[in-house]
C-alpha positions as a Markdown table, in Angstrom:
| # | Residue | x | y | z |
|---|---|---|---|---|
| 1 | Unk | 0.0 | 0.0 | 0.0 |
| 2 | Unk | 1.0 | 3.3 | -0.9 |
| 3 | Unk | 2.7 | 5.6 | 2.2 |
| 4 | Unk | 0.6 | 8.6 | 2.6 |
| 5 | Unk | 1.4 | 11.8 | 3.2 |
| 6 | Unk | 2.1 | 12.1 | 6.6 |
| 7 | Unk | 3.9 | 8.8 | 6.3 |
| 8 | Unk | 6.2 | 10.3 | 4.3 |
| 9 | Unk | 7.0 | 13.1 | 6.1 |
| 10 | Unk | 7.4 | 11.0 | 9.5 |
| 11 | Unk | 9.9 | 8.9 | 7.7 |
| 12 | Unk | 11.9 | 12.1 | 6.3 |
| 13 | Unk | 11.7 | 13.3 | 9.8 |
| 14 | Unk | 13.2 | 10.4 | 11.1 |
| 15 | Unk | 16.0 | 10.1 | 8.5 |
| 16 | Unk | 16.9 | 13.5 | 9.4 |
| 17 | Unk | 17.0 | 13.1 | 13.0 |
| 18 | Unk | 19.2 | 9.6 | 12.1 |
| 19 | Unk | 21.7 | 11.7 | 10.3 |
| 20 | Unk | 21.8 | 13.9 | 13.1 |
| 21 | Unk | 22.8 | 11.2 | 15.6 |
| 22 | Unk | 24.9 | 10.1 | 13.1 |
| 23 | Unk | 26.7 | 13.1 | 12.3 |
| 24 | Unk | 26.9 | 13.1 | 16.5 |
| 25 | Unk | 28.8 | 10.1 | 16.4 |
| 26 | Unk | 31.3 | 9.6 | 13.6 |
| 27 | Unk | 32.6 | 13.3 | 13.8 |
| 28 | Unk | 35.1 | 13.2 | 10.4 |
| 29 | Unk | 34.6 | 9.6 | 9.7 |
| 30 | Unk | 32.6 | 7.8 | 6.9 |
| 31 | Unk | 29.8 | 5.6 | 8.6 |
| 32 | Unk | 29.5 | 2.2 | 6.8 |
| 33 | Unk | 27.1 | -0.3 | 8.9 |
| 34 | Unk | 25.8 | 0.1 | 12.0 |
| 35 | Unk | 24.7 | -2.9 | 15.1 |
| 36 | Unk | 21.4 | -2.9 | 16.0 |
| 37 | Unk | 22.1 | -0.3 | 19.5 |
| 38 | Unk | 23.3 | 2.1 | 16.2 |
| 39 | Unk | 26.4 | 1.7 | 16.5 |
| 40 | Unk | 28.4 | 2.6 | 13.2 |
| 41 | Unk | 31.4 | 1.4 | 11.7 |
| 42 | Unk | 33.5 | 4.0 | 10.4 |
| 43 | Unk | 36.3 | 4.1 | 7.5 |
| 44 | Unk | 38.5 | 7.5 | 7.0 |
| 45 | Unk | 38.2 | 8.0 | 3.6 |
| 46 | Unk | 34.2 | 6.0 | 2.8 |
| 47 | Unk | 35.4 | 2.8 | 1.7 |
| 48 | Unk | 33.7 | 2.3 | -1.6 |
| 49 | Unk | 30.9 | 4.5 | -0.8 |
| 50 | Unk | 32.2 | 8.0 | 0.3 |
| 51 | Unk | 28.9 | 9.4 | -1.8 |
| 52 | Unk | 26.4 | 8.1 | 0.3 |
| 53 | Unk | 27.5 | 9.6 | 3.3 |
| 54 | Unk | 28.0 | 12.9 | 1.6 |
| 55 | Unk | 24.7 | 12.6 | -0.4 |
| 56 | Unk | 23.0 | 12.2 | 2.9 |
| 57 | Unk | 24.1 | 14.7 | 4.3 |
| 58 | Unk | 22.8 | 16.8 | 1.4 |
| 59 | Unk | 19.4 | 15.4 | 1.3 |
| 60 | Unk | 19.0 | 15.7 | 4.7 |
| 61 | Unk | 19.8 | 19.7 | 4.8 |
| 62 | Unk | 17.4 | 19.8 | 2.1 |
| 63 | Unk | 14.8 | 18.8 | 4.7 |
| 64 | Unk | 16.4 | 20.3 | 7.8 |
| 65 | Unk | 16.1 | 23.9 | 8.5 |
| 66 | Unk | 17.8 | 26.8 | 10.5 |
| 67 | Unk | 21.1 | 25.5 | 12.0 |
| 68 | Unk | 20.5 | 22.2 | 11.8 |
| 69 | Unk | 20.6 | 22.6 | 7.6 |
| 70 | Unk | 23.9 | 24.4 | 8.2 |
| 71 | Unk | 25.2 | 21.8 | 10.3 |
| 72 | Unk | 24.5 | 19.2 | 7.6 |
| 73 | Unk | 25.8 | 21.2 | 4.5 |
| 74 | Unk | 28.9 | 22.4 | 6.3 |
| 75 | Unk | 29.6 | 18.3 | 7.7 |
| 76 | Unk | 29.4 | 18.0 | 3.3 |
| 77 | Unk | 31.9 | 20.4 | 2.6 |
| 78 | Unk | 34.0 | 18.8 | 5.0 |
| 79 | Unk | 33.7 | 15.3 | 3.6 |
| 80 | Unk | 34.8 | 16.1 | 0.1 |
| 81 | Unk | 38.1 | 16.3 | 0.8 |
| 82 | Unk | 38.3 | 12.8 | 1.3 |
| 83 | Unk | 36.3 | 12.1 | -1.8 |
| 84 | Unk | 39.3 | 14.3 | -3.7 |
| 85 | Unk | 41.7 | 12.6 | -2.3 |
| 86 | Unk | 40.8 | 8.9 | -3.9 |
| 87 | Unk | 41.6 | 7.4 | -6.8 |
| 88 | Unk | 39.0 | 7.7 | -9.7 |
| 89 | Unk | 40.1 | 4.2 | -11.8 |
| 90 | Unk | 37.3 | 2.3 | -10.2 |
| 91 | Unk | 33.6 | 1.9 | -11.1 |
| 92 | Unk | 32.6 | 3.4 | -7.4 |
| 93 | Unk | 34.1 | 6.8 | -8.1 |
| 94 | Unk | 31.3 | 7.6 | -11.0 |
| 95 | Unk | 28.6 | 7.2 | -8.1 |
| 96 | Unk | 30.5 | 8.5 | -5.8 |
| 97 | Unk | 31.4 | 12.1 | -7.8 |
| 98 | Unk | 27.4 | 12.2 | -8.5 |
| 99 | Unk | 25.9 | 11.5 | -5.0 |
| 100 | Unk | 28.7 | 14.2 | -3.6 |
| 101 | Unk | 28.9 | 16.4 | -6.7 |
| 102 | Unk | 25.7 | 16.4 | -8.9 |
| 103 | Unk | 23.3 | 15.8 | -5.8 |
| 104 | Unk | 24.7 | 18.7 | -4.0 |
| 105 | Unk | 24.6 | 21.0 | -6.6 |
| 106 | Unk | 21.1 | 20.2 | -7.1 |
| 107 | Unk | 20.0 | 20.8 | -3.7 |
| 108 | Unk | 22.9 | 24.0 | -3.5 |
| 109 | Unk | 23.1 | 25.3 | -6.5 |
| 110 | Unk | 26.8 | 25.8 | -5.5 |
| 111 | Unk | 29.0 | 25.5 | -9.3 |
| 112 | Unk | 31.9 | 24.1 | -7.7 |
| 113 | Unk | 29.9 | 21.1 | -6.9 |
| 114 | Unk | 28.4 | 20.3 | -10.3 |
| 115 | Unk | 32.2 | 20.4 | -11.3 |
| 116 | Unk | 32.5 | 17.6 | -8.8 |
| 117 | Unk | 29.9 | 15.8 | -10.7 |
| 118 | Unk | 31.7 | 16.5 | -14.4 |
| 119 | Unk | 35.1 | 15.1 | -12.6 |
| 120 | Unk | 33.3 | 11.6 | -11.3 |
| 121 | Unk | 32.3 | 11.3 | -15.3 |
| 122 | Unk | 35.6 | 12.1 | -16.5 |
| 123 | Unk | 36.9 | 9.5 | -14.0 |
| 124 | Unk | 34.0 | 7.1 | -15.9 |
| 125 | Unk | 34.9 | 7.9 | -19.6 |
| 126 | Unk | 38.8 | 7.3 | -18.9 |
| 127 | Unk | 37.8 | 4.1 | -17.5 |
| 128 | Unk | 35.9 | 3.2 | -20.3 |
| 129 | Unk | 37.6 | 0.7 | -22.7 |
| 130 | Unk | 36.0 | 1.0 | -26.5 |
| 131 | Unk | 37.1 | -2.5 | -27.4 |
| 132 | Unk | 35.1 | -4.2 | -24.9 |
| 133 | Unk | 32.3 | -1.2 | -25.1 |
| 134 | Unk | 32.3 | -1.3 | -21.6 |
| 135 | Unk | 33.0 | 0.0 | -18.2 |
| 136 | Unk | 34.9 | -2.9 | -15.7 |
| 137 | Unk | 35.9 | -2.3 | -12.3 |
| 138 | Unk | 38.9 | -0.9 | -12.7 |
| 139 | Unk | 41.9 | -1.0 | -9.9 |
| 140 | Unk | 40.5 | -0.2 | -6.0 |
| 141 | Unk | 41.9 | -0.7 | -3.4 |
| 142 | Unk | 41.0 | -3.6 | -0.9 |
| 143 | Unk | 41.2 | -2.1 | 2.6 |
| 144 | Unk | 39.9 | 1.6 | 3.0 |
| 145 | Unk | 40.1 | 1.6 | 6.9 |
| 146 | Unk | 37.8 | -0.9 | 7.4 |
| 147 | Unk | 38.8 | -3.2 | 10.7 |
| 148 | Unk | 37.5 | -6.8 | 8.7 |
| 149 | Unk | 40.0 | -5.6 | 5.6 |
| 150 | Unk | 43.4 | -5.1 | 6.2 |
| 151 | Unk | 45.4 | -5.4 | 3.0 |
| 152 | Unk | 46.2 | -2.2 | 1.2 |
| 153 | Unk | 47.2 | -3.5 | -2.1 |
| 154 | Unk | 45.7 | -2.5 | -5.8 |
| 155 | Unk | 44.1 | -5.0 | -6.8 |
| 156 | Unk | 43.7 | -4.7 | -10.9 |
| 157 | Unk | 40.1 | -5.8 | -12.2 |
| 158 | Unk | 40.6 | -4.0 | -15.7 |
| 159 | Unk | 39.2 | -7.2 | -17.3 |
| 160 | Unk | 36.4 | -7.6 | -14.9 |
| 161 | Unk | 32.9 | -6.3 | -15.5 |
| 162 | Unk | 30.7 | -5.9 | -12.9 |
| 163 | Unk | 26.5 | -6.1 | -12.7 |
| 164 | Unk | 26.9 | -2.7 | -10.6 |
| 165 | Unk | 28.4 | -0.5 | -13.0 |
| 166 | Unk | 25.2 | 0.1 | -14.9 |
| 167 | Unk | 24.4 | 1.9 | -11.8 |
| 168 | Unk | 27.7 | 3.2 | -10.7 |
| 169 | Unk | 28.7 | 4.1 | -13.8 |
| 170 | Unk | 25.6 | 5.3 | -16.3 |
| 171 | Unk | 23.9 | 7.6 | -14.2 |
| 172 | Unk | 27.2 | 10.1 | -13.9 |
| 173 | Unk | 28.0 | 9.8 | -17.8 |
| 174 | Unk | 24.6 | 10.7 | -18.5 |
| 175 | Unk | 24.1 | 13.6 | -15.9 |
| 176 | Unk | 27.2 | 15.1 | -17.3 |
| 177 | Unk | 25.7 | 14.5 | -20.9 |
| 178 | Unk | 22.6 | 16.5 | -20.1 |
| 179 | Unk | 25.1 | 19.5 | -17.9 |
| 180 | Unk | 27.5 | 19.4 | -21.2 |
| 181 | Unk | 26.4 | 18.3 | -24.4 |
| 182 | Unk | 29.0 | 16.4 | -24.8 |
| 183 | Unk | 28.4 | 13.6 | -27.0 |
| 184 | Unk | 31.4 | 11.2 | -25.7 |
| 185 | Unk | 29.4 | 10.7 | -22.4 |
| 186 | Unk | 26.5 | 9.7 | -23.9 |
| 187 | Unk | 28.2 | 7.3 | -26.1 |
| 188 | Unk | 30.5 | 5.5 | -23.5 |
| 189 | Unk | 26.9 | 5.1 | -21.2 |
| 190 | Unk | 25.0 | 3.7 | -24.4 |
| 191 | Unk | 27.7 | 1.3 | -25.2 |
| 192 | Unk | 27.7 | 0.1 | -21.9 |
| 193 | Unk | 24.2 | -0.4 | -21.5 |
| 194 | Unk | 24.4 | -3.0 | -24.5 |
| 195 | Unk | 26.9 | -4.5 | -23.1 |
| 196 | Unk | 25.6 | -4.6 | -19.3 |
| 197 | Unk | 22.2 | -6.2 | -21.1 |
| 198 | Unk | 24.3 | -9.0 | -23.3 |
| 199 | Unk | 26.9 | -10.1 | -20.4 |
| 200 | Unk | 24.9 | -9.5 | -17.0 |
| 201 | Unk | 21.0 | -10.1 | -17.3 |
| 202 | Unk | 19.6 | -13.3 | -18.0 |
| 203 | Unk | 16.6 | -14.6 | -20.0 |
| 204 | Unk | 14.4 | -15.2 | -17.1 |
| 205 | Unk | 15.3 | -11.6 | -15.7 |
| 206 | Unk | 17.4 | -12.0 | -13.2 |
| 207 | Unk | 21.3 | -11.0 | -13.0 |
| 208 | Unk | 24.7 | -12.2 | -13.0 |
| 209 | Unk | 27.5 | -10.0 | -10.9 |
| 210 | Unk | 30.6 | -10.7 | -12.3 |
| 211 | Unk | 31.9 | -11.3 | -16.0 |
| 212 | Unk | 35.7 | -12.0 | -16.9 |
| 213 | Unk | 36.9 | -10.9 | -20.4 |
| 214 | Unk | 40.3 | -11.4 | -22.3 |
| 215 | Unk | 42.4 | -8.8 | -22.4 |
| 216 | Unk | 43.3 | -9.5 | -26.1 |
| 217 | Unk | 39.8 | -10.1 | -27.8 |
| 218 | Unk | 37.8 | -8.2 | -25.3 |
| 219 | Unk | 35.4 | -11.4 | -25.4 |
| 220 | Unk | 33.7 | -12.8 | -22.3 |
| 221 | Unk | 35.5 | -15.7 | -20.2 |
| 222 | Unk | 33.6 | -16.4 | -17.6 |
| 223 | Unk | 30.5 | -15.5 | -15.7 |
| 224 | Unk | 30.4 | -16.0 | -12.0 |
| 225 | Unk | 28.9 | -14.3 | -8.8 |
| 226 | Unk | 31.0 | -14.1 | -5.4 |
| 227 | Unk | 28.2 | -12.6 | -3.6 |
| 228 | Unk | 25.3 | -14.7 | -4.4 |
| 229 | Unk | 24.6 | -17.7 | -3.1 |
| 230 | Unk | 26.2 | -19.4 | -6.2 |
| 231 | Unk | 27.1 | -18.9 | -9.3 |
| 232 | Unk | 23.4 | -19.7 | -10.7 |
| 233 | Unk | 22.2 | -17.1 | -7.9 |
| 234 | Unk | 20.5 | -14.0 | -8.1 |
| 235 | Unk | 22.4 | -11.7 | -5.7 |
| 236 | Unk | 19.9 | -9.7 | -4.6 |
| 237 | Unk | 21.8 | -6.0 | -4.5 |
| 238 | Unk | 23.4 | -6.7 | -7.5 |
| 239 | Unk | 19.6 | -6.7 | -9.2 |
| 240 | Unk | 18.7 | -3.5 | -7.2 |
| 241 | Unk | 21.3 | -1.0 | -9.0 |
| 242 | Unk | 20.2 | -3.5 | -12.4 |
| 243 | Unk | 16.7 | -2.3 | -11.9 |
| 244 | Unk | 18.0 | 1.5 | -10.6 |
| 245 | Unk | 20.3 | 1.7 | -13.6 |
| 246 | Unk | 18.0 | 1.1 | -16.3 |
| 247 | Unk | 15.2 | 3.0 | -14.4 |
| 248 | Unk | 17.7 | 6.0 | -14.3 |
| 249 | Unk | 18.1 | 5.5 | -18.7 |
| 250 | Unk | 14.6 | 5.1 | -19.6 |
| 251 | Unk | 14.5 | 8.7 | -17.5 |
| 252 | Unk | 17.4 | 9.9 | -19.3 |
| 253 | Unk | 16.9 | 8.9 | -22.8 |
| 254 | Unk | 13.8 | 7.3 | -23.1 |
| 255 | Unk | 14.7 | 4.1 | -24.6 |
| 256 | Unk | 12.5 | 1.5 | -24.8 |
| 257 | Unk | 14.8 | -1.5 | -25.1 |
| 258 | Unk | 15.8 | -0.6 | -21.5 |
| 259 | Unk | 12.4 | -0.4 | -20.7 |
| 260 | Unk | 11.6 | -4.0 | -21.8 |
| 261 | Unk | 14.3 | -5.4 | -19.8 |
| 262 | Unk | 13.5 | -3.3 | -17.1 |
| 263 | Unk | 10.0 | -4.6 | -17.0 |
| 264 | Unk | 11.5 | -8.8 | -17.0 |
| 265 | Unk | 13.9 | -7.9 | -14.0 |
| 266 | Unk | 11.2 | -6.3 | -12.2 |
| 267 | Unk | 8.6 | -9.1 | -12.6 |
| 268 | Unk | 11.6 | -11.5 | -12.1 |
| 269 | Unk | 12.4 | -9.2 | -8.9 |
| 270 | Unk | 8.9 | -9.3 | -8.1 |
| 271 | Unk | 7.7 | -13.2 | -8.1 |
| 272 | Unk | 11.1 | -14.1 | -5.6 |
| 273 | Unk | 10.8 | -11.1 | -3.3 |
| 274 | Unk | 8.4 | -12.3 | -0.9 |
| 275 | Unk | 5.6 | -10.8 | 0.7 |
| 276 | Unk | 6.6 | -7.7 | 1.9 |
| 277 | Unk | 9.2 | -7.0 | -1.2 |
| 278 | Unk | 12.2 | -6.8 | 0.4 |
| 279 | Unk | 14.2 | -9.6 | -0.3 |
| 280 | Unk | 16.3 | -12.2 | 1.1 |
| 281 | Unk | 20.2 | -11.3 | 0.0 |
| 282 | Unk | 20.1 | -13.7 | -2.5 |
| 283 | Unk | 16.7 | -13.9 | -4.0 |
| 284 | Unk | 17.0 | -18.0 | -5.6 |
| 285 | Unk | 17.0 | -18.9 | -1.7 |
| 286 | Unk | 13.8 | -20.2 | -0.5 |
| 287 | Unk | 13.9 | -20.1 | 3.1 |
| 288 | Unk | 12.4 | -17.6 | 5.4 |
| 289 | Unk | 15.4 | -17.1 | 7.7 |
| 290 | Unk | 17.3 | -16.5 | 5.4 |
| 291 | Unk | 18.6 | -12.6 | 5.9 |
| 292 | Unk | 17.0 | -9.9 | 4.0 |
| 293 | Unk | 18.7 | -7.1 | 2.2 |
| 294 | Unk | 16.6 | -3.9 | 3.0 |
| 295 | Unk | 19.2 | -2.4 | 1.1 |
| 296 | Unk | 18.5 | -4.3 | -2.2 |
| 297 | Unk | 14.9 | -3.3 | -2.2 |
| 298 | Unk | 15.8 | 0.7 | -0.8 |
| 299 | Unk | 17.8 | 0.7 | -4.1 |
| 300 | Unk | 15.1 | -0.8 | -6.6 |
| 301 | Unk | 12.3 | 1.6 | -4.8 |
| 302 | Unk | 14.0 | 4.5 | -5.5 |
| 303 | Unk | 15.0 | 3.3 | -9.3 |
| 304 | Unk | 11.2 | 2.4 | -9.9 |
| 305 | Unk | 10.3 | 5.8 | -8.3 |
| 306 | Unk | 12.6 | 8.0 | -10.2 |
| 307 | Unk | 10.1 | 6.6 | -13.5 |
| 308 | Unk | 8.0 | 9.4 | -12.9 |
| 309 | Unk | 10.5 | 11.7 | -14.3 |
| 310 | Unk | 10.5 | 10.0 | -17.7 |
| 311 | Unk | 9.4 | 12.9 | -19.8 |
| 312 | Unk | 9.4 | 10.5 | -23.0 |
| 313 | Unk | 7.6 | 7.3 | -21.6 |
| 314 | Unk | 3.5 | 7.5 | -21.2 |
| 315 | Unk | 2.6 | 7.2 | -17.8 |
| 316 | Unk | 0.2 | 4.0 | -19.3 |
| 317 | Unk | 3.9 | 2.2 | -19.2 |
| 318 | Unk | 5.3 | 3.3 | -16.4 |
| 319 | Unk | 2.6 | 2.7 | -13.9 |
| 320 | Unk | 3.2 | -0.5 | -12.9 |
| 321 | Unk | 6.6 | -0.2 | -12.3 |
| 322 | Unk | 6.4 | 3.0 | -10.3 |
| 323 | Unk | 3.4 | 1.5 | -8.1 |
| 324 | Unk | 5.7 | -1.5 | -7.7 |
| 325 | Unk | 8.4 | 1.2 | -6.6 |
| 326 | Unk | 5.6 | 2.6 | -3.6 |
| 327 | Unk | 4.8 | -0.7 | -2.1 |
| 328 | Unk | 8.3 | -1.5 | -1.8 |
| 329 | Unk | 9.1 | 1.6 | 0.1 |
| 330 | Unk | 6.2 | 1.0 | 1.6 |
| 331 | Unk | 7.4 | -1.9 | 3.3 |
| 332 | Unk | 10.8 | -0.9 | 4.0 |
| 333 | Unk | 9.1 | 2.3 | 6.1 |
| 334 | Unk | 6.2 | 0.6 | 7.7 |
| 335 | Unk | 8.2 | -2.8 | 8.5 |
| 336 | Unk | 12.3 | -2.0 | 8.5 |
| 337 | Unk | 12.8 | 1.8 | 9.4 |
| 338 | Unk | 13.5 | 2.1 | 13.4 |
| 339 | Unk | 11.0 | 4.7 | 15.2 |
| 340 | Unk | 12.2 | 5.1 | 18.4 |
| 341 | Unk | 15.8 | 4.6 | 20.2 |
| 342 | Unk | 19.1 | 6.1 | 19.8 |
| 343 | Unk | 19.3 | 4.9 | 16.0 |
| 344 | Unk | 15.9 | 6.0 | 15.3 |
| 345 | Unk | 15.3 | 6.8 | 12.0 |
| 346 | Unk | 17.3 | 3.8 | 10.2 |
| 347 | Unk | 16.8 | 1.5 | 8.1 |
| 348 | Unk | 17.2 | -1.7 | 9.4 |
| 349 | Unk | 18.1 | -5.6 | 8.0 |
| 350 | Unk | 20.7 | -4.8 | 5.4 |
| 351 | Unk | 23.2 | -7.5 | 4.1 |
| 352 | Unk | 26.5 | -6.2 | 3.0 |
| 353 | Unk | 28.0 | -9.5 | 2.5 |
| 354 | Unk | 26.6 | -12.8 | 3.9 |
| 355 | Unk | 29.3 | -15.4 | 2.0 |
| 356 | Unk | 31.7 | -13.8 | 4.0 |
| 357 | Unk | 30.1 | -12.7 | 7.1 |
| 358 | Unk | 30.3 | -8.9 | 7.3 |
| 359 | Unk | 27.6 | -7.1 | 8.7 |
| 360 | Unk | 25.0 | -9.4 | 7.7 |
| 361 | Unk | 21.8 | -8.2 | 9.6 |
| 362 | Unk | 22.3 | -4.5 | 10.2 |
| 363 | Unk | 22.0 | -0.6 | 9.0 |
| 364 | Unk | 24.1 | 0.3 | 6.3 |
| 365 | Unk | 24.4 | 3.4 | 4.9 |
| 366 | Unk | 23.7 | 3.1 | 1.2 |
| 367 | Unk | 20.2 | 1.8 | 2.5 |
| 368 | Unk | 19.5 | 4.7 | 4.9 |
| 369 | Unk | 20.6 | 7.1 | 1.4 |
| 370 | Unk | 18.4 | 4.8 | -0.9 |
| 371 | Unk | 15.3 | 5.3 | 1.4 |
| 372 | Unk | 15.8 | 9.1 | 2.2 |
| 373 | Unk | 16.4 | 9.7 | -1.9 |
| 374 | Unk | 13.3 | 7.9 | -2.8 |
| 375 | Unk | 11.6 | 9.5 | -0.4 |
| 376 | Unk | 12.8 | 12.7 | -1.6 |
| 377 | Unk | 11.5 | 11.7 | -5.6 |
| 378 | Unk | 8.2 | 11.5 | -3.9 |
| 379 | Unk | 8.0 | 14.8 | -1.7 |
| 380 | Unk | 9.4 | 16.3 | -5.2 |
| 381 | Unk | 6.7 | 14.7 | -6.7 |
């Protein structure tokens, strides 16, 4: 069922005042998951997701007021820093650059931070490689600060395509597209999209997360997935930004081929979700205990949301998929957002990464952004 108004605001409300307690707590630090008494842990530098943080921050301001909005945007500015400081030859640092960069200067309207934005797409388009017509992961870095992660060794995945990139990666080119003109953006995005379609989604809708290809012929090797239950598994995040990313084109460009295939993954996303839509973190499993990933369904909420912006598509199309998008976040406030307590305000039962045990059953941040952004589209809306 649909949230009404004043179930909307409440939740916005909330998210605020969990940014706030946040903010309290990690000081300088990046916030990355948090145990069920709230309490976070932090990296220096974000980790992989240095955007969300900073893009929360900014959403939140935009719903705060007085000194509590200043607090917020002035925590931002001192964030980027970090942000700056990272490599870009990964397929995190287009999302990163747009949550930080293009999100800001939407809510600000300060230039500097659109140019933030233009350099996360840069970062994107020099990752690029035309042969394969594709974005991979690039070369990151395995420990950012993070206590279960120690190693601080490059680890070079040039050859490796990821099922996220069509939502870390897209979005930025496409944004900066739309800011520039600049048909090199739009071309890397399209090319990528193919690809991302041929190599990661499968008849039956669901996804694939990794795909090896050679270096030589730029042709696939091997398709495989390290965070799904197996290799024939449907890791459950890894179909969120799928869903998000081709929600995000259709918006963008109005093409209907991503349309169709956004419609399969949703169905696909749909029939193994479960009852309440938020699904277990990988979603072939079939048992009930089996842990959900709230974070899964924040990101596919606010990618089936974000439809209504798709100038291009008839509403009659779209409908569906963007009342699909409601119940979801639906659930995920009425069911999974905490209401009162030191952490209230967040979003709870997110699985960052079950076949290895890290936080497993708890707040992350990505879902707390995913929830306040989509419900953001709606309050726009």
């Amino acid at each position: 069922m649909t949230l009404s108004q004043a179930e909307r605001k409440a939740a916005l409300d909330r998210l605020v005042q969990r940014v706030g307690t946040t903010l309290e707590a990690t000081d300088e630090r990046f916030p990355l998951y948090a145990a069920a008494d709230g309490t976070w842990e932090t990296t220096d530098d974000g980790n992989w997701c240095t955007g969300y943080w900073i893009g929360l921050l900014w959403l939140a301001s935009k719903h705060a007021t007085g000194a509590t909005r200043v607090r917020f945007r002035s925590a931002a500015h001192a964030h980027l820093p970090a942000l700056l400081a990272q490599p870009t030859g990964h397929l995190f640092a287009g999302l990163n650059h747009a949550y930080a960069g293009f999100l800001g200067y939407d809510v600000t309207g300060e230039p500097q931070l659109r140019d933030i934005g233009i350099r996360g797409a840069d970062a994107m388009l020099a990752l690029y490689d035309a042969r394969a017509r594709h974005i991979p992961i690039g070369t990151y870095t395995t420990a950012p600060t993070h206590k279960k992660r120690t190693s601080r060794t490059p680890i070079d995945r040039s050859n490796y395509a990821a099922v996220d990139a069509i939502h870390t990666s897209v979005p930025v080119l496409l944004r900066a597209y739309r800011e520039t003109g600049r048909d090199a953006y739009r071309d890397a995005a399209t090319a990528h999209v193919k690809r991302h379609l041929e190599w990661h989604m499968r008849p039956d809708g669901s996804t694939t997360q990794m795909t090896t290809f050679d270096k030589a012929t730029r042709e696939p090797i091997d398709r495989f997935s390290t965070l799904a239950a197996s290799d024939d598994g449907c890791w459950s995040r890894g179909l969120g930004w799928h869903i998000a990313g081709l929600a995000y084109v259709c918006v963008a460009t109005g093409d209907t081929d991503a349309l169709a295939a956004l419609r399969i993954s949703a169905g696909y996303y749909a029939a193994h979700a479960g009852g309440d839509l938020v699904p277990a973190w990988d979603l072939t499993l079939t048992d009930p205990l089996a842990p959900r990933d709230a974070s899964a369904a924040a990101i596919a909420a606010y990618g089936l949301l974000s439809l209504r912006g798709a100038a291009e598509l008839p509403d009659a199309d779209i409908a569906d998929l963007v009342g699909m998008g409601e119940r979801i976040l639906g659930s995920l406030v009425r069911l999974y957002q905490v209401k009162g307590g030191a952490n209230a305000g967040a979003i709870a039962h997110g699985c960052y990464r079950f076949p290895t045990g890290i936080a497993t059953d708890n707040e992350l941040i990505w879902t707390d952004f995913y929830v306040a952004a989509a419900l953001d589209l709606q309050t726009d809306g």
